[in-house]
C-alpha positions as MATLAB code, in Angstrom:
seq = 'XXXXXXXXXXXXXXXXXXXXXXXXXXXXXXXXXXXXXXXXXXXXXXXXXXXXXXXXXXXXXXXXXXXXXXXXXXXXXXXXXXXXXXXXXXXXXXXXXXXXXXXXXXXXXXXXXXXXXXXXXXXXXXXXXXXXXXXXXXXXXXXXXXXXXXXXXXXXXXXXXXXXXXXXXXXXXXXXXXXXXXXXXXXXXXXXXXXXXXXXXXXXXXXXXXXXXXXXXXXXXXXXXXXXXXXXXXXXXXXXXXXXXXXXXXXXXXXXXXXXXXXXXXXXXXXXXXXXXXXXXXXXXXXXXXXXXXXXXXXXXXXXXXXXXXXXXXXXXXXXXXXXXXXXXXXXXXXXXXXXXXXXXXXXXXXXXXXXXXXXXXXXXXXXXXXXXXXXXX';
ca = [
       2.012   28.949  -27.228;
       4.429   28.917  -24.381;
       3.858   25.277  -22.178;
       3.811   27.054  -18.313;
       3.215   23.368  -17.004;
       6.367   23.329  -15.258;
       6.277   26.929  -14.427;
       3.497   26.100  -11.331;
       4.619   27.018   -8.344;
       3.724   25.818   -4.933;
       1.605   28.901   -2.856;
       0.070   27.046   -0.514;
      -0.713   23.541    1.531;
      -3.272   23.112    3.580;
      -4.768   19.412    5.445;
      -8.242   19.200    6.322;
      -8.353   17.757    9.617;
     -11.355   14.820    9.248;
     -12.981   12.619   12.360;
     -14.636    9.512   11.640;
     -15.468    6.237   12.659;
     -14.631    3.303   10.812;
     -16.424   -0.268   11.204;
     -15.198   -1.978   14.121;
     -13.532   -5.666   13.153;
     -11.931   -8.215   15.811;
      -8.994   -9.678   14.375;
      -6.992  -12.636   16.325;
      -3.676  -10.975   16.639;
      -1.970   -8.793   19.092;
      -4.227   -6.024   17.716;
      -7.466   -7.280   19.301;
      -9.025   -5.199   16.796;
      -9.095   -2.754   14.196;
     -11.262    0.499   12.868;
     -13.188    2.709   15.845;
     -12.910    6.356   16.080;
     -10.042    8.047   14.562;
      -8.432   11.520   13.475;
      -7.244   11.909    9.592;
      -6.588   14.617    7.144;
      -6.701   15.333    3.597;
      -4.216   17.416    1.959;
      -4.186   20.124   -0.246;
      -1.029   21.322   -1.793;
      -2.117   25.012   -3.859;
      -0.298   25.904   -7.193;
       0.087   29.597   -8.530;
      -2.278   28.599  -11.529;
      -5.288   27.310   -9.318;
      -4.741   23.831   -9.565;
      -5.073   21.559   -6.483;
      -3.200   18.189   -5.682;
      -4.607   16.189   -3.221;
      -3.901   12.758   -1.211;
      -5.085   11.446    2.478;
      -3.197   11.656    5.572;
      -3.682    8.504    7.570;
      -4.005    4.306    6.695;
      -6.539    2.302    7.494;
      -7.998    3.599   10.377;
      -5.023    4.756   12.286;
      -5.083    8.229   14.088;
      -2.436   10.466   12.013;
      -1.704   13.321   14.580;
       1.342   13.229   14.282;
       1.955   12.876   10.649;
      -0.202   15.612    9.683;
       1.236   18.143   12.512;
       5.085   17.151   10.909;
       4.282   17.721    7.519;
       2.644   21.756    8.920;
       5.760   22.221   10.400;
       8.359   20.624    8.919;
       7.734   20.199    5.207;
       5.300   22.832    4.139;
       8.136   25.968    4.519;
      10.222   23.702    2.664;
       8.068   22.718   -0.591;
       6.132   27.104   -0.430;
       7.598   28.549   -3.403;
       8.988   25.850   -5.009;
       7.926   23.927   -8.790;
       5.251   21.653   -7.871;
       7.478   19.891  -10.813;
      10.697   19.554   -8.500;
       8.991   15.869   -7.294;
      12.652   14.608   -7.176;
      13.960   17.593   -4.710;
      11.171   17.476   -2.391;
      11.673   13.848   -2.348;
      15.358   14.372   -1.169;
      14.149   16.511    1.489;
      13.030   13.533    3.896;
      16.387   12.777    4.971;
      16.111   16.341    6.585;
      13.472   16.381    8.780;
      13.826   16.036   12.021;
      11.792   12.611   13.216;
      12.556    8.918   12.251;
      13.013    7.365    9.105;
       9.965    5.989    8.789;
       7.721    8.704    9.728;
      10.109   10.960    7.310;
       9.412    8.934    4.593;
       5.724    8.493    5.501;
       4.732   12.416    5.533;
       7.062   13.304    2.365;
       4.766   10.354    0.701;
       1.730   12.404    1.170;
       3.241   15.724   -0.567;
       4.960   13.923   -3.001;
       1.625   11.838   -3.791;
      -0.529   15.088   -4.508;
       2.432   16.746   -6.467;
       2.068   14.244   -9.302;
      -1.574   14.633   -9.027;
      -0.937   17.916   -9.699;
       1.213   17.040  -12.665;
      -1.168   14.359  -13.864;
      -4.016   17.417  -13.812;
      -1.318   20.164  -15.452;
      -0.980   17.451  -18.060;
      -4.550   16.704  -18.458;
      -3.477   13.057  -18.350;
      -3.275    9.919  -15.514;
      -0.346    9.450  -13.628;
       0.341    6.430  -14.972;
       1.066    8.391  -18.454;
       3.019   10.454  -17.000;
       5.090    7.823  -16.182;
       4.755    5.611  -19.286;
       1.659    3.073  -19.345;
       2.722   -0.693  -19.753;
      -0.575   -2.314  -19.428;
      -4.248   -0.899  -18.506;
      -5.557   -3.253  -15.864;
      -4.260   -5.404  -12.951;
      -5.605   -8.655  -11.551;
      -6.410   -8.445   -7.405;
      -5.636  -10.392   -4.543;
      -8.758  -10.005   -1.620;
      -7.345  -10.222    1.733;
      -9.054   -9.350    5.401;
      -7.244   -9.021    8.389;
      -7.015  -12.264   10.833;
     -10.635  -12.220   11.542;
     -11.094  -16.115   12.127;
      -9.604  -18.351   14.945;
     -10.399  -21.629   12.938;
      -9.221  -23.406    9.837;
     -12.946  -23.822    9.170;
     -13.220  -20.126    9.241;
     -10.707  -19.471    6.769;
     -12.302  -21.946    4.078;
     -15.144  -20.680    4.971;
     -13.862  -17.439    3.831;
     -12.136  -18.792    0.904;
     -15.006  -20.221   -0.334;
     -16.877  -16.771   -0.541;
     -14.420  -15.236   -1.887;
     -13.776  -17.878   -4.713;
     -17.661  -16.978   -5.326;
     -16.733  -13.600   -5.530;
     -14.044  -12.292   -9.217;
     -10.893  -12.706   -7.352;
      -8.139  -14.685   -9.115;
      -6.157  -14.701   -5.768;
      -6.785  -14.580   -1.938;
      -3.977  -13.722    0.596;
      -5.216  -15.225    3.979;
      -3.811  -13.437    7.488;
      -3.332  -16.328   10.008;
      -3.000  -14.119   12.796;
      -2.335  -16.493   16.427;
      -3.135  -19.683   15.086;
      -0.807  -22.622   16.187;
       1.285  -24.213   13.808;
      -0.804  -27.634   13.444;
      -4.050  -25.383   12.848;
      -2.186  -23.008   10.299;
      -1.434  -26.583    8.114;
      -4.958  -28.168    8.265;
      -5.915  -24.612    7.046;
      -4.540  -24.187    4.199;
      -4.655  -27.432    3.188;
      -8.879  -27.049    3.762;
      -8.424  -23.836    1.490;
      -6.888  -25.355   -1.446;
      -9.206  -27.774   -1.492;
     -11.819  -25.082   -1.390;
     -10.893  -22.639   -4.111;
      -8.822  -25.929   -5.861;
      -6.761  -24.587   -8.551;
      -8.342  -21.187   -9.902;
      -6.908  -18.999   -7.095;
      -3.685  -18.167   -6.049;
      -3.026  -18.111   -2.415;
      -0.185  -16.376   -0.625;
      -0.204  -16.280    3.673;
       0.507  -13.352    5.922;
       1.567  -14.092    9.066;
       2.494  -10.433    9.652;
       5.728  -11.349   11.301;
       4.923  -13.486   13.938;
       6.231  -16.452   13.386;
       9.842  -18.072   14.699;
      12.115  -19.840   12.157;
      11.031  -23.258   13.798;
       7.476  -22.262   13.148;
       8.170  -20.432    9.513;
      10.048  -23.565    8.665;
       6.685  -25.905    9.375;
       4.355  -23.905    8.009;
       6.403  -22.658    4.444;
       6.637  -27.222    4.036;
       2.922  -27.037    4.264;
       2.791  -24.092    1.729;
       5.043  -25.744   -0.745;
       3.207  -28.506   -0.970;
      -0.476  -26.826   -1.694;
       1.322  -24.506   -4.533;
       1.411  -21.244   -2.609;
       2.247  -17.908   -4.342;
       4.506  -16.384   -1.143;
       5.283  -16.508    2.314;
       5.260  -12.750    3.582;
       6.712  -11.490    6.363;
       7.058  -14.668    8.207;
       9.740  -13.136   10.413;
      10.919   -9.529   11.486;
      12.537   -8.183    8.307;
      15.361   -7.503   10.709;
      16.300  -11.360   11.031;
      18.140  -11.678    7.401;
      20.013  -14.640    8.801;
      16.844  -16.718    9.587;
      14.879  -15.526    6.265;
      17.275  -16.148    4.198;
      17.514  -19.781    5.392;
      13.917  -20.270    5.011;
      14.217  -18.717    0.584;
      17.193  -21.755    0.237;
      15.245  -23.857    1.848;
      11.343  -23.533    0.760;
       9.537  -23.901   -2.549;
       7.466  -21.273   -1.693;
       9.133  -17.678   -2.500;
       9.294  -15.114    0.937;
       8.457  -11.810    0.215;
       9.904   -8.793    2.291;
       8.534   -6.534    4.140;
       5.473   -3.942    4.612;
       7.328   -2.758    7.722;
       7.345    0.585    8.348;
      11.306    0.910    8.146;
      11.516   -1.369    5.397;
      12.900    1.353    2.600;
      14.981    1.421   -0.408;
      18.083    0.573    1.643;
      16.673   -2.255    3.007;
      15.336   -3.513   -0.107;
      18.810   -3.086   -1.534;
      20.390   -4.855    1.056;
      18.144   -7.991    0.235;
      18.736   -7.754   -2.756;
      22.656   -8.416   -2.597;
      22.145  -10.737    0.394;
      19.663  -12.992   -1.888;
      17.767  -13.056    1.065;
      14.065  -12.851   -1.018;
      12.740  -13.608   -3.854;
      10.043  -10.646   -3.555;
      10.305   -6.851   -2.338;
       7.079   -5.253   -0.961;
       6.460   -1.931   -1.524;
       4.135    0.518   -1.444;
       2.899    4.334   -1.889;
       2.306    4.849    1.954;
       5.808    4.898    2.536;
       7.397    5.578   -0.354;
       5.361    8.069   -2.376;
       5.166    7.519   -5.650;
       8.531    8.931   -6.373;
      10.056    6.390   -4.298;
       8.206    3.846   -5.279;
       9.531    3.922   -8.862;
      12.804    3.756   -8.498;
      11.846    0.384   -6.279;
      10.564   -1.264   -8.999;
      13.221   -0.221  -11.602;
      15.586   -1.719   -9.044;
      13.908   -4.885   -8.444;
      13.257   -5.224  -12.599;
      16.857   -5.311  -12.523;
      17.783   -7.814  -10.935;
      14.737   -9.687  -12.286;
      12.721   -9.561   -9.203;
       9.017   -8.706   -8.564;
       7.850   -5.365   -6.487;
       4.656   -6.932   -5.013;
       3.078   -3.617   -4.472;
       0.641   -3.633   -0.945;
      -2.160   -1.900    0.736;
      -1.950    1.681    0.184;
      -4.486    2.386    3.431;
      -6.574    5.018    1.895;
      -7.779    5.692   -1.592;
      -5.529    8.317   -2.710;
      -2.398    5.765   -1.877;
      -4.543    3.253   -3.138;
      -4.373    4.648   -6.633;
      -0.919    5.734   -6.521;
       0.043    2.471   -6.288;
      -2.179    1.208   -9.264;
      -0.773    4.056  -11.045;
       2.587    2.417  -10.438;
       1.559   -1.016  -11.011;
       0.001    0.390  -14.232;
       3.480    1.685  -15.537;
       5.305   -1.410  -14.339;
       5.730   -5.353  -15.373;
       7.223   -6.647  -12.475;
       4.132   -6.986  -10.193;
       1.474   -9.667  -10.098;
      -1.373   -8.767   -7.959;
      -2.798   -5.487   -6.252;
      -4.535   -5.707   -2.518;
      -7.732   -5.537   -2.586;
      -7.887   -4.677    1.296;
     -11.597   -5.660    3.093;
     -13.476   -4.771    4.633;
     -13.336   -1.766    2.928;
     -15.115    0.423    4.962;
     -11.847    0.786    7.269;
      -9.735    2.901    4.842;
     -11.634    3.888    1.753;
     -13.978    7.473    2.981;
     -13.600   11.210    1.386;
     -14.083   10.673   -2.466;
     -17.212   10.141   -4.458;
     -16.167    7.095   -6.107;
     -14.377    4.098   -4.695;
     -11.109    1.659   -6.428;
     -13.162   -1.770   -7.194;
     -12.079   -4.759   -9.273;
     -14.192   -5.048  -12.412;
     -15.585   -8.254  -13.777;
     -12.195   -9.575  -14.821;
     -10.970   -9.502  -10.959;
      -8.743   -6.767  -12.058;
      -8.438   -2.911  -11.440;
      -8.687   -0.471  -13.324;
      -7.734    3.026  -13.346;
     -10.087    6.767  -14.334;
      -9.955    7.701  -17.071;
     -10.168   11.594  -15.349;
      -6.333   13.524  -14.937;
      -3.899   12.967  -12.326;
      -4.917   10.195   -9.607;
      -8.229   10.316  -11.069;
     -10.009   10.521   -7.847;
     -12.532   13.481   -6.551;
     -13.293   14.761   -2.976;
     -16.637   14.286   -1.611;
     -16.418   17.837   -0.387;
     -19.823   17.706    1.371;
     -18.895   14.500    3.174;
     -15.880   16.528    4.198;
     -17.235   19.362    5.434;
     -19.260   16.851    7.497;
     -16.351   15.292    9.194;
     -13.687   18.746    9.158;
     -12.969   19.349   12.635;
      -9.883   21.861   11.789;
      -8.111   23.115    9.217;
      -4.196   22.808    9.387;
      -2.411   25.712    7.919;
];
């Protein structure tokens, strides 16, 4: 019998325009809050054989108007007709559409995240077969977003959470001042003591001065990174703080932090980990990422993927991949998991898991769908 897997062409791609409202949290950052009322889609990408690849348009709770509208226009006449197996060509195609870099990269994710689910189903197999399994679980990290003002706060949270099966916590600071940010996670060690790693996320709003203070602190209570302490875009000033600190900086979740970036880091020395994840990469670009960063003997610490199908792309990654510690466990996770019948959660071990089911191993919750459809994009 003739294999036709790679014969499936693409007829059709469609995004199911959903409304919902996610819980409401107040962080203590320049956000003021996050979740509300807010406009997603899922998308559908059609092969010639019946099957259907799917992923979400939209992280966390962020409206994704644009995004969806872009990928209608822009990259649906490009991927019609096409092998839903030419991943690597429709990949190359973001470099033609006409929008930024970021939001290029963001919108070819989506297609190119429901193409290998499409593979993964022609295969009758996971993704992370398809790309060649090195290991069948992964240990989590929780975090929540800056949700406390206090250093009691964030032992308080450390403390549930050390209750919890997490073998790691990764605490957002948000606008704390420098003095506060020390007590803290000084209380938090001594909260969780030694069976938790802890990494802080200061999601780029610190200066050098203030990086500099804080990373001492972190050094001495054994931290597992410093993210994003500065704007990626200051190389100069991060690089002085990976000579300088114990603790290693890892680089970036920024929207326009891509391959070329990562590159550049690389040769600069500037980190000692690249983030990366599935929202903006796909898992196409993902990969090569990682293969990169195993290179050079560096770590991809994969993040958030903002909604589930991104989510378990990048556990499919992580699943096919050595060089990554941890996957975010994102709470509360009300704000970006919604659409599928069954959740990502860690298992007793701390660590995820993936289904067992073809491709991303995930299924729409087609009545809650219909519930929340307020259009169809064709």
């Amino acid at each position: 019998m003739v294999d036709r897997r790679h014969d499936l062409e693409v007829v059709d791609l469609s995004i199911d325009v959903i409304e919902r409202d996610a819980p409401l949290v107040t962080v203590n950052d320049r956000r003021g809050e996050l979740g509300g009322h807010t406009r997603q889609g899922v998308l559908r990408v059609r092969t010639s054989e019946g099957l259907e690849g799917h992923c979400m348009v939209g992280v966390q709770a962020g409206d994704a108007s644009e995004a969806m509208e872009l990928i209608i226009a822009q990259i649906k006449p490009r991927v019609l007709g096409r092998r839903a197996s030419e991943r690597e060509w429709v990949w190359s195609q973001r470099t033609e559409l006409d929008t930024s870099a970021a939001l290029a990269h963001t919108t070819m994710s989506n297609v190119d995240v429901a193409l290998w689910d499409i593979a993964g189903k022609a295969a009758g197999a996971p993704v992370h077969e398809l790309l060649g399994t090195q290991r069948g679980e992964i240990p989590v990290y929780a975090t929540y977003p800056p949700r406390n003002s206090t250093p009691e706060g964030y032992e308080e949270e450390a403390q549930e959470l050390r209750a919890g099966v997490y073998p790691a916590y990764k605490i957002h600071p948000g606008a704390m001042a420098t003095d506060d940010v020390v007590r803290m996670v000084g209380l938090v060690r001594g909260a969780v003591g030694d069976e938790m790693d802890l990494m802080l996320d200061p999601n780029a709003g610190y200066d050098l001065d203030k990086a500099l203070a804080i990373g001492a602190a972190l050094d001495e209570q054994r931290f597992f990174w410093l993210e994003d302490p500065l704007p990626w875009e200051n190389v100069e000033a991060i690089t002085r703080l990976t000579r300088e600190l114990t603790t290693p900086i890892a680089v970036a979740d920024a929207p326009p932090f891509l391959l070329d970036e990562a590159a550049d880091y690389v040769q600069r020395h500037a980190a000692q980990l690249i983030r990366g994840t599935a929202r903006k990469m796909g898992i196409t670009g993902l990969r090569k990422l990682c293969a990169m960063l195993e290179a050079f003997g560096l770590n991809c610490e994969i993040g958030m993927g903002g909604n589930p199908f991104m989510n378990a792309a990048n556990l499919h990654v992580m699943l096919s991949i050595s060089n990554c510690a941890y996957y975010e466990y994102w709470m509360p996770v009300g704000i970006h998991e919604w659409g599928v019948t069954e959740f990502l959660t860690p298992n007793e071990r701390g660590a995820m898991e993936p289904s067992a089911a073809p491709g991303l191993g995930l299924e729409l919750d087609e009545d809650w769908i219909a519930g929340h459809r307020v259009a169809v994009l064709t």
